[in-house]
C-alpha positions as CSV (number, residue, x, y, z in Angstrom):
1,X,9.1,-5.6,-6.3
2,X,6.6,-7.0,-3.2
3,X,3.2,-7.9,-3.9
4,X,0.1,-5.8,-2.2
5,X,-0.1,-2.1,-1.3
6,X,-2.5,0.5,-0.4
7,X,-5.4,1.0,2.0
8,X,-7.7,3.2,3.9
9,X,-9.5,3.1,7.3
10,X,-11.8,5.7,8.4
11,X,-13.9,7.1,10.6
12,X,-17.4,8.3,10.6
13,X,-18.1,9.1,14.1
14,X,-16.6,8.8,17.4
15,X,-17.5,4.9,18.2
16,X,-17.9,3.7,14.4
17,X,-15.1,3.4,12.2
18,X,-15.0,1.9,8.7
19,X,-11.6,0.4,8.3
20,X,-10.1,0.0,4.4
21,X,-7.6,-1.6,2.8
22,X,-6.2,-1.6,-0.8
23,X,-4.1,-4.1,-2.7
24,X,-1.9,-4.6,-5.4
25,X,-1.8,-8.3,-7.8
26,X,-3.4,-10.1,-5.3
27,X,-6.7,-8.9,-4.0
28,X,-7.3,-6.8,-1.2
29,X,-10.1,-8.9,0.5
30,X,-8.4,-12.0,0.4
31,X,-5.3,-10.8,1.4
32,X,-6.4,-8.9,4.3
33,X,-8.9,-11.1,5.7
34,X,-6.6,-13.2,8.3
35,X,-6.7,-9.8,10.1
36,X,-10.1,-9.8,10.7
37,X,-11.9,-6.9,11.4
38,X,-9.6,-3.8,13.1
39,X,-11.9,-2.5,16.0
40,X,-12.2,0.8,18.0
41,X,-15.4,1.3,19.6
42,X,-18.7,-0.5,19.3
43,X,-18.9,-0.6,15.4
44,X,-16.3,-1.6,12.7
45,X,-16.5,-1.9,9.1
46,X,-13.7,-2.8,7.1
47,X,-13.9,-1.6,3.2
48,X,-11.4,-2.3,0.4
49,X,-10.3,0.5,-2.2
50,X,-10.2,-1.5,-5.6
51,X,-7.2,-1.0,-7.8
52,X,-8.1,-1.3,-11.9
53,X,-6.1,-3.8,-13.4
54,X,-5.2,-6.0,-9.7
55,X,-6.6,-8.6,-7.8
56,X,-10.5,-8.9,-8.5
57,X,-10.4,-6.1,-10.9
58,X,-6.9,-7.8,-12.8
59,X,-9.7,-8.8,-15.9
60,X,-9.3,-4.7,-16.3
61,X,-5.9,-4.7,-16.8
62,X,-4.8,-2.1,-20.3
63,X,-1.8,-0.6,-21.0
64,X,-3.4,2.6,-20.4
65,X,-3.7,2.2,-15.9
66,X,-1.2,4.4,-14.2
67,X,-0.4,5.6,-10.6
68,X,-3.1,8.5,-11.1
69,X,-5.7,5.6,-12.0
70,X,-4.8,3.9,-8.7
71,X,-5.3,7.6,-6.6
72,X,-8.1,8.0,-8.1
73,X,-9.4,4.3,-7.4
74,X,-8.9,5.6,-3.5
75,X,-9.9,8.8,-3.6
76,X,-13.1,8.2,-5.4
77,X,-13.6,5.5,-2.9
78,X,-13.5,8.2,0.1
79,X,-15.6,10.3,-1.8
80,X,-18.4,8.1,-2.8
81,X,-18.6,6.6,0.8
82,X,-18.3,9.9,2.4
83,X,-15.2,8.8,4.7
84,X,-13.5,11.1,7.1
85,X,-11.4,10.9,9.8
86,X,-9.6,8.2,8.0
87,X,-6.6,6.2,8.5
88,X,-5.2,5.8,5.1
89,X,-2.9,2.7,5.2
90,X,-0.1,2.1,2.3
91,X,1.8,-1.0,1.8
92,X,4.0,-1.6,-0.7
93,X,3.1,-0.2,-3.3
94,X,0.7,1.7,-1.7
95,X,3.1,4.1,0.1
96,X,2.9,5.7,-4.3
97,X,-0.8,5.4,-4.1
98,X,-1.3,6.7,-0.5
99,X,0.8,9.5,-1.0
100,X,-0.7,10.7,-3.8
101,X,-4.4,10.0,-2.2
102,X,-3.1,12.3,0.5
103,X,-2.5,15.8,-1.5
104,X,-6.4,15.2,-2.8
105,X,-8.0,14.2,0.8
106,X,-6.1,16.2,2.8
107,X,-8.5,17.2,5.2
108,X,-10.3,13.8,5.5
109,X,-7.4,12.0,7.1
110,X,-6.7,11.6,10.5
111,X,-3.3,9.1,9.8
112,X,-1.3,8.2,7.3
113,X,0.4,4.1,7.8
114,X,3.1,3.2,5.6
115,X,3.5,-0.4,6.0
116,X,6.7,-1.6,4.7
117,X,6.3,1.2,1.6
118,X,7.8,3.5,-0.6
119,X,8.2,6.4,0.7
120,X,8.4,8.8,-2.7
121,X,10.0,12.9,-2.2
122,X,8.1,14.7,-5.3
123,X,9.2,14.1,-9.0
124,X,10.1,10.3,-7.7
125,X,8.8,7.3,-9.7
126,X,8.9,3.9,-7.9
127,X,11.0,2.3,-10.8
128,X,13.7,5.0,-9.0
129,X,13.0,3.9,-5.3
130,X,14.5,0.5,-6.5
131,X,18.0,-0.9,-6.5
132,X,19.9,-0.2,-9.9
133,X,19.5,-4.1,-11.1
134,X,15.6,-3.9,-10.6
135,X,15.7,-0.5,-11.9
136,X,16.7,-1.1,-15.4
137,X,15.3,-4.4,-15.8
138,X,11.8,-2.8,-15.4
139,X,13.3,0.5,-17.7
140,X,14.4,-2.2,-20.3
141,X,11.1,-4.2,-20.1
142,X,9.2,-0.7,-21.3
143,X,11.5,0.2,-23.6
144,X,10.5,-3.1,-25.6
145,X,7.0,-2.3,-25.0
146,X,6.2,-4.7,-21.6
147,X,2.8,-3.3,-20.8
148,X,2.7,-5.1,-17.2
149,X,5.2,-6.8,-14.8
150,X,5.1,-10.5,-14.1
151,X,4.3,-11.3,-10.4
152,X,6.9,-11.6,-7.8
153,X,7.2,-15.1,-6.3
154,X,6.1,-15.5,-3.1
155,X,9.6,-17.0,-1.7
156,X,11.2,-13.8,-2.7
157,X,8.7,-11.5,-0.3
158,X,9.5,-14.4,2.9
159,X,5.7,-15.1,2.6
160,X,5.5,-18.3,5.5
161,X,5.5,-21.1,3.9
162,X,1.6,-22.2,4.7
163,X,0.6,-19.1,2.5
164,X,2.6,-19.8,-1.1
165,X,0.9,-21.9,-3.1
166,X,-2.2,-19.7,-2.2
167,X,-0.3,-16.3,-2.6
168,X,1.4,-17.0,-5.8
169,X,-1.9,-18.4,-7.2
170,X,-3.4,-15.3,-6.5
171,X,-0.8,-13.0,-8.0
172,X,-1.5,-10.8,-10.9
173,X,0.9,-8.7,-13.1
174,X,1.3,-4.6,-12.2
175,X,0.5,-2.3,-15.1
176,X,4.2,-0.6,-15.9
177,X,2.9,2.6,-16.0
178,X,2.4,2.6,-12.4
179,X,6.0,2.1,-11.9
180,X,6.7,5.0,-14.3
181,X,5.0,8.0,-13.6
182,X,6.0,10.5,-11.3
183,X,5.0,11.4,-8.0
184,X,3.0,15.0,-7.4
185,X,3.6,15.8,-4.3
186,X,3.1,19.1,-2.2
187,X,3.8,17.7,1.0
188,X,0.2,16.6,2.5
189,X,1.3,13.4,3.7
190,X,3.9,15.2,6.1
191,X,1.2,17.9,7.3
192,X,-1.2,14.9,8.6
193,X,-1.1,15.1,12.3
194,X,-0.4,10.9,12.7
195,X,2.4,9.8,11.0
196,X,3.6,6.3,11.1
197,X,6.0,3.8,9.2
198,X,6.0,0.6,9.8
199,X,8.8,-1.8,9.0
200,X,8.8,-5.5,8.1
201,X,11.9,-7.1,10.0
202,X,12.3,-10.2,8.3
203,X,12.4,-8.7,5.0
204,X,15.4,-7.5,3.7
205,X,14.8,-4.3,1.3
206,X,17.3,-1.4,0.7
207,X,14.4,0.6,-0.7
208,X,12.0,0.1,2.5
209,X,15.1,0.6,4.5
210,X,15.4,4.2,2.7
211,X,11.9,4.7,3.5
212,X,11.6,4.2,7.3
213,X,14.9,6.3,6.6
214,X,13.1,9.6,5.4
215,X,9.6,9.0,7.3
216,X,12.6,9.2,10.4
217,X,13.9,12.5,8.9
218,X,10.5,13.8,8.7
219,X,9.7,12.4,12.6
220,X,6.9,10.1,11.6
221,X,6.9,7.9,14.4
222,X,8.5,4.7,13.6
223,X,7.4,0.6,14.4
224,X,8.9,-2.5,13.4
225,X,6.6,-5.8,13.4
226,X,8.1,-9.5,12.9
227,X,7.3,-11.5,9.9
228,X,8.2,-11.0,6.0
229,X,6.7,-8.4,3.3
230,X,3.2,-9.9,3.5
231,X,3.0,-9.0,6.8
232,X,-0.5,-9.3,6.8
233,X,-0.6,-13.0,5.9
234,X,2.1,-13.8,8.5
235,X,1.1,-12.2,11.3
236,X,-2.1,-10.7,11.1
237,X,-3.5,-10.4,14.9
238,X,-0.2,-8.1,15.3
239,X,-0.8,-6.0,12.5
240,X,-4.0,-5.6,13.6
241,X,-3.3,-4.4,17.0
242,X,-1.0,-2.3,15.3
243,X,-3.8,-0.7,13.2
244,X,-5.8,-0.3,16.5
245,X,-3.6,1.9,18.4
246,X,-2.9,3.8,15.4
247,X,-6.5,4.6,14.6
């Protein structure tokens, strides 16, 4: 499985937007912060939705973190800050977490960006999104008690090669659990009025294939950027243009 997933960006006003991302085993800040700051207007401010257990937060990690925990790392996020109008970004990952942020905040976002992400239907666990190999190596691994997965290499996302050492020193195992529990979904993510999946070209994934698959189906509007998995490490002033026309 890849390496960083969710994220929001809002909007307070017309001309200030706060732009946030999330992350999954390596640490939303670092990861992100080749894109620089995504601006719209005269002010930007770009936040970052802490996920217990990962990245910064990995000295947190307990058998005990789920996908709810990660929601509700978002979701308390939005709420604390008092975000609207956001654009709630998942990658990875993050298309779980995103998904799940969506039926609770509703009303405060303005657009939903799955980059490169599962793309769960309700009752779906990410451990089922994968192919059957993956699948029962993780089912296996919790059956004799695995608490965490190991971090993925970076070779096997197509990071560029300048990043890897970096990347996979960065890298921090995902809590199992998160991979395990079901999606609870009503449909909020398909009622948001801007819809988009993006897809990573030069990373081949049946599961993220499947996704831009359904979000298709479900006429989210559908982009394709160049560069591996980690597209935010290998091509970062794209992305962020991306993330500009879609606020």
């Amino acid at each position: 499985m890849p390496n960083v997933p969710a994220g929001v960006a809002s909007s307070r006003s017309e001309k200030n937007d706060d732009v946030c991302f999330g992350a999954r085993r390596v640490g939303r800040r670092m990861v992100l912060e080749p894109c620089g700051e995504v601006s719209q207007g005269e002010a930007t401010r770009r936040c970052c939705a802490d996920s217990d257990g990962l990245g910064e937060r990995s000295h947190l990690l307990n058998p005990e973190i789920d996908l709810e925990t990660h929601i509700l790392d978002v979701v308390n996020m939005m709420k604390w800050q008092e975000l609207r109008d956001v654009v709630l970004v998942g990658h990875s990952y993050g298309g779980m977490v995103a998904s799940g942020v969506a039926e609770r905040m509703e009303k405060s976002i303005a657009s939903i960006v799955m980059l490169d992400a599962f793309f769960p239907a309700d009752g779906q666990r990410l451990v089922d999104l994968l192919p059957a190999p993956q699948r029962e190596a993780i089912t296996k691994a919790a059956q004799d008690g695995a608490t965490a997965l190991p971090p993925m290499p970076a070779a096997t996302v197509n990071l560029n090669d300048n990043d890897r050492v970096w990347f996979n020193a960065k890298a921090t195992p995902q809590p199992i659990k998160s991979v395990l529990q079901p999606s609870k979904l009503t449909g909020a993510r398909d009622r948001i009025a801007k819809r988009t999946y993006i897809r990573a070209l030069d990373y081949p994934s049946v599961s993220f294939d499947a996704g831009i698959s359904e979000a298709r189906k479900k006429e989210w509007r559908i982009m394709e950027i160049a560069g591996g998995h980690i597209v935010m490490l290998d091509e970062p002033a794209q992305l962020t243009e991306m993330l500009v026309q879609l606020a």
